[in-house]
C-alpha positions in Angstrom: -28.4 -21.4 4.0 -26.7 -22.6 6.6 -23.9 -24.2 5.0 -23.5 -21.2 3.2 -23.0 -19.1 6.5 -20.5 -21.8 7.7 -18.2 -21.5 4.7 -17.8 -17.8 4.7 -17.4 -18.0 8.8 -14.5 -20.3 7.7 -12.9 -18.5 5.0 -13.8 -14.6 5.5 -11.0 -14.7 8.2 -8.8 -16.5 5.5 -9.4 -14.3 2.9 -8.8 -11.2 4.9 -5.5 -12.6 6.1 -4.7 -13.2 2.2 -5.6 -9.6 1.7 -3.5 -7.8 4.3 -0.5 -9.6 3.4 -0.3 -9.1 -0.1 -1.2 -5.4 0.7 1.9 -5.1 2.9 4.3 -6.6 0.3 3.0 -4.5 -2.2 4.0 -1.1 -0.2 7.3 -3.0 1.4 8.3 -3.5 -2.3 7.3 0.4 -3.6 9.4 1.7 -0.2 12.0 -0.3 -0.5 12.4 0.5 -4.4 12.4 4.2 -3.3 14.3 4.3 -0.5 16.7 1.4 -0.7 16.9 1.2 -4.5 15.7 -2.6 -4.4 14.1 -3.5 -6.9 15.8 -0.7 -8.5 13.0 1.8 -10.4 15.1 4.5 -12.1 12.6 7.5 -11.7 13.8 7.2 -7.4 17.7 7.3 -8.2 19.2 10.3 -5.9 15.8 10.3 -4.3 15.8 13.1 -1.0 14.9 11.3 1.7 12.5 14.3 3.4 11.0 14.8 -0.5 7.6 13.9 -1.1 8.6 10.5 -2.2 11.2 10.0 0.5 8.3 10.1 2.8 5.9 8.3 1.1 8.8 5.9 1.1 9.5 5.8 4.6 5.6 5.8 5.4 5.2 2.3 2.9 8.4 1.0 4.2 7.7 1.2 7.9 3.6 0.9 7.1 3.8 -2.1 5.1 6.0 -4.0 8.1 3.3 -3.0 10.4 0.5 -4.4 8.1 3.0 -7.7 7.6 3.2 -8.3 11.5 -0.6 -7.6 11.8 0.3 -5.1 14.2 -2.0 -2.1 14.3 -3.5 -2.5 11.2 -6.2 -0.1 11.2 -4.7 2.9 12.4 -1.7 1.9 9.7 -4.5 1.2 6.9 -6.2 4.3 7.3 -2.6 5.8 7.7 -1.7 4.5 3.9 -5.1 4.4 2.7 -4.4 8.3 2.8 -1.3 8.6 1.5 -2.4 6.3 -1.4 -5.5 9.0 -2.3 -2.4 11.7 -1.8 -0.6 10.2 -4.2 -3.7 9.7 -6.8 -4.9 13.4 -6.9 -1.3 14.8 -6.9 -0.5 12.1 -10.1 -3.6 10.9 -11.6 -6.7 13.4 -10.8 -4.8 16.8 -12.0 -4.9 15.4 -15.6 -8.1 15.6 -15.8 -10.6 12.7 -16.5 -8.6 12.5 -20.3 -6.4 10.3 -18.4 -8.4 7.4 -17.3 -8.7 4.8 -20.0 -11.3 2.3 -19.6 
């Protein structure tokens, strides 16, 4: 058992870091495709920047640099951790549970 305690001492803080990055390059690359165009996603051309989407742009853009620098990551997470179940019961949960496919 001990050995067992000593890897995961070793790797949790690994694993986390792994985590927390990846995270913050997946919202860097959905604000930057809504705000900046790059990679270009169709649906955000002549996106408003103070729509719904703008903001959710801003907030991934500016949230996921945050979560990239490790800087104040658990105020940011539980910033887009929000915006993320936003985003699921405006899209996702008003079609009813027709729409999950498992």
């Amino acid at each position: 058992m001990a050995m067992n305690r000593a890897f995961f001492d070793t790797w949790t803080p690994r694993a986390l870091a792994v985590l927390r990055i990846v995270t913050a390059f997946l919202f860097l690359q959905h604000g930057t495709a809504k705000l900046f165009g790059v990679p270009h996603v169709a649906q955000f051309d002549n996106l408003q920047l103070f729509s719904l989407s703008g903001v959710a742009g801003i907030l991934e853009v500016v949230g996921g640099a945050l979560l990239l620098l490790g800087l104040f990551t658990r105020p940011t997470a539980f910033i887009l951790s929000g915006e993320m179940a936003f985003a699921y019961f405006i899209a996702h949960a008003s079609k009813g549970p027709s729409s999950c496919r498992y």
